[in-house]
N, C-alpha and C positions, 0 to 999 in steps of 0.2 A: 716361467722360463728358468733355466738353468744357468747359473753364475760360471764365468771361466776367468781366468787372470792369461793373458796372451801378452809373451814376450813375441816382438817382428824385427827381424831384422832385414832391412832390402840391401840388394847387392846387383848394383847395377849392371849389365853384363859390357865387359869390355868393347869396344867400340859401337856401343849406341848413340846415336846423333842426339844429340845435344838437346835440340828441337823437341824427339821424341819424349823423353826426360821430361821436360818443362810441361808437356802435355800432358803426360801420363801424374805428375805431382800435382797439377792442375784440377784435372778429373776426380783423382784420389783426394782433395779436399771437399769436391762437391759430395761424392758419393760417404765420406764420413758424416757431413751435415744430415745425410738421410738415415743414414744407420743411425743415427742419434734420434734425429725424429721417431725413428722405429722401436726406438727403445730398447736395438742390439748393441750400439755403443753406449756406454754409460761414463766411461773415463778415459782418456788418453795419457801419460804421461812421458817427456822422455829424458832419462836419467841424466843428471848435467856432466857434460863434457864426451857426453856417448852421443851413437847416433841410433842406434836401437831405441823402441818402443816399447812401454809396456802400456796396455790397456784393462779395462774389465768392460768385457762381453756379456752378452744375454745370446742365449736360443736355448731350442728344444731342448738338444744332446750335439755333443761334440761332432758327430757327421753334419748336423745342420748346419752348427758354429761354422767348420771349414767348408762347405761348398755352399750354401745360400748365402751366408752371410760376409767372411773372408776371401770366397770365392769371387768376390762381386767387385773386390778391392781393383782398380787400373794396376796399384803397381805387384798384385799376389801373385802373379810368375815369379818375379823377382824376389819374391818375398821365403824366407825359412819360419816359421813360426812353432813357439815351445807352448803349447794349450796345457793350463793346470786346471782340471774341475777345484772349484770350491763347495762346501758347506757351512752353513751356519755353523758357529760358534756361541758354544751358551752366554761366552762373558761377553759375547760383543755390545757393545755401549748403540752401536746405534740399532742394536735389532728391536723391533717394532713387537717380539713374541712377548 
């Protein structure tokens, strides 16, 4: 599988019930534990004092990343997301080559 660095930002749409919301952030934590299990999440982070996300993804290719995988997100309606392909790096310290 193929490395991405995913910047998300959600933006909740002006008068959404509340309730909804709660459901949907709910959901979107169950279904991240499974992207993990799946070994298409591999990292979450979000930057301190932001509300954006950034993450490192796994899939095929970039069409998979956004519609089976991000696609599956509760809140990716809501969601904008900036997808960077990665490659290895020679000097990187934890590559296994």
């Amino acid at each position: 599988m193929k490395e991405f660095l995913v910047e998300l930002t959600t933006t909740v749409p002006e008068g959404t019930d509340p309730a909804e919301v709660d459901r949907r952030r709910a959901a979107e934590a169950v279904r991240a534990r499974e992207l993990a299990a799946s070994g298409n999440l591999v990292r979450l982070w979000r930057p301190v004092g932001e509300l954006r996300s950034l993450g490192l993804w796994r899939a095929g290719d970039e069409a998979e990343l956004r519609t089976e995988v991000l696609g599956t997100l509760p809140l990716w309606p809501w969601m904008t997301a900036v997808v960077t392909a990665l490659q290895s790096h020679p000097n990187d310290p934890g590559s296994t080559a």
